[in-house]
DOTOR-557917 format. One record per residue: y, x, z of N, C-alpha, C in turn. Coordinates in steps of 0.001 Angstrom, whole numbers, plus 524288, in hexadecimal, padded with zeros to 5 digits. Layout:
N
YXZYXZYXZ ...
END
This chain:
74
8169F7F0E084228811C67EF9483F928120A7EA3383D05 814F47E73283EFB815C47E02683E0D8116E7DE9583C81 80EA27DDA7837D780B067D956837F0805547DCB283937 8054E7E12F837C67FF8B7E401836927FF047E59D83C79 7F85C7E8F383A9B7F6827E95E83DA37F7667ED6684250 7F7107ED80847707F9E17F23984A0A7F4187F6A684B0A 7F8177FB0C8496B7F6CE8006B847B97F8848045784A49 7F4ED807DB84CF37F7E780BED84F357FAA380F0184E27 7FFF38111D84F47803CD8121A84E2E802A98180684AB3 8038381A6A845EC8030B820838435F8060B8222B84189 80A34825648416080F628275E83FF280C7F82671838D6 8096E8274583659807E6825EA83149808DF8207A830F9 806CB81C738323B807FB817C2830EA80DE98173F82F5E 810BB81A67831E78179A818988308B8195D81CBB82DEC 816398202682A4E81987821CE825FE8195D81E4A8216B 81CA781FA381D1081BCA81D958182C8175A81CF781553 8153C820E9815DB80F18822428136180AAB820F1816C3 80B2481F5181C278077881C7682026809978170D81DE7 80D21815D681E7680CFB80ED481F0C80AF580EF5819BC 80997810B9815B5808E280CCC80FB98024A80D5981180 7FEFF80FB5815587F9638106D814EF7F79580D01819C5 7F91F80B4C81CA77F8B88084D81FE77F628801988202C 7F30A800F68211E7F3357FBAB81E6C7F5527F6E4822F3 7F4837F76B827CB7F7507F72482BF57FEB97F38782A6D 800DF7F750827A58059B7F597825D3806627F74881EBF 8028F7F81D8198C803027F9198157B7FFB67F7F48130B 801007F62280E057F9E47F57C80B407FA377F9E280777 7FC557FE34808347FB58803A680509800C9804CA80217 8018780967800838051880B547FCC78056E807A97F80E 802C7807157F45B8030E803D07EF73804AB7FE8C7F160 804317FB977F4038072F7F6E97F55B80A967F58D7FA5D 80B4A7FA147FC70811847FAF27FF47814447FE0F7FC7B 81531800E57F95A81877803A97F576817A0804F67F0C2 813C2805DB7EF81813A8807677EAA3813DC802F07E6CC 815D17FF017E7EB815077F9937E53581A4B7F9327E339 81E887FA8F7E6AB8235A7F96A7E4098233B7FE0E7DF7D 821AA804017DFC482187806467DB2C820138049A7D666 81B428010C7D82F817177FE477D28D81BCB7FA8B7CFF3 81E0B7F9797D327821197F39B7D1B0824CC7F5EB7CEF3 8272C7F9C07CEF582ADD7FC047CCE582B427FD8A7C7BE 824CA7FF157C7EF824DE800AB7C32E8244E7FCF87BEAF 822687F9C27BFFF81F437F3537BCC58246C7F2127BC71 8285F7F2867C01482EA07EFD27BED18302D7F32E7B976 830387F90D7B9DE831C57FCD17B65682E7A7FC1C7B0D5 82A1F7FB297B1A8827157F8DD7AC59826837F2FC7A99E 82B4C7EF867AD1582BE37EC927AAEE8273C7E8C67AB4E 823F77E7EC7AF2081E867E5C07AE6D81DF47E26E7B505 8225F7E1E77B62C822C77DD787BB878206B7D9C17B9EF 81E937D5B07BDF281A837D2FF7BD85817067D2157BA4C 8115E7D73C7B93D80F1E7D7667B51A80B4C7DA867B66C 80C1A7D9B97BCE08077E7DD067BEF5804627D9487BF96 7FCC17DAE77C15C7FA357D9557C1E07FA0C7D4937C6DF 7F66C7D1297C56E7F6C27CD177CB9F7F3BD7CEAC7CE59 7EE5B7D2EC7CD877EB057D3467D05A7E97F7D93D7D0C3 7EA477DD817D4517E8237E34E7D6227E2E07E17B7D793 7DFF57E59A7D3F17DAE57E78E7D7DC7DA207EE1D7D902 7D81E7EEB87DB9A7D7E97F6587DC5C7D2F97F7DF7E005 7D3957FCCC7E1097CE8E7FC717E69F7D158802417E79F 7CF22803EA7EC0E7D270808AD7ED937CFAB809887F499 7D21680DAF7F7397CE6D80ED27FA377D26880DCA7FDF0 7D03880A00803067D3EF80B9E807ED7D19E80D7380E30 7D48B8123A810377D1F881525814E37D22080FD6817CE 7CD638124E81A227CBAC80CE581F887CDA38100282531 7D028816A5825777CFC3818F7829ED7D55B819DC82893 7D79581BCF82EBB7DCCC81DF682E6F7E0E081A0F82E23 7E55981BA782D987EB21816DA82D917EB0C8155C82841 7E9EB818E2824B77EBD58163081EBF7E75F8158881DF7 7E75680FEB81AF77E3AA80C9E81AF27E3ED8097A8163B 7E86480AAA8122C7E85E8076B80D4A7E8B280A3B80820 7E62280859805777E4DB80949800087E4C280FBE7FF8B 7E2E1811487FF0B7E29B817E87FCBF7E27681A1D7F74D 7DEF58174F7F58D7DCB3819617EF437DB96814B57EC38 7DB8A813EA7E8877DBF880FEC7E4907DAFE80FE77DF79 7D94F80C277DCD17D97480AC17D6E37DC3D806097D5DD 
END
């Protein structure tokens, strides 16, 4: 667990697709992985450092259950 919070143990938490929803140990899919894809592509389009300084969004996150980060979005 190292720094976070302790959580009772769910064979879900330790798949691939449990740990990115977790907030416990993840702050969601889009910024545990899907970030190096974004980056990739901005490399492939030639447009590295030329992203924005500032995200805003809103999006919905469950308050019940183990996964607990980001769900739906704009």
């Amino acid at each position: 667990m190292g720094p976070s919070e302790m959580v009772p143990y769910t064979a879900d938490r330790c798949t691939n697709w449990g740990g990115y929803h977790c907030p416990e140990t993840s702050l969601g899919f889009i910024a545990g992985c899907a970030v190096h894809e974004l980056g990739m592509a901005q490399w492939g389009n030639k447009s590295d450092h030329t992203s924005p300084v500032r995200y805003e969004g809103t999006g919905s996150v469950p308050q019940e259950d183990i996964f607990r980060t980001l769900e739906t979005g704009m």
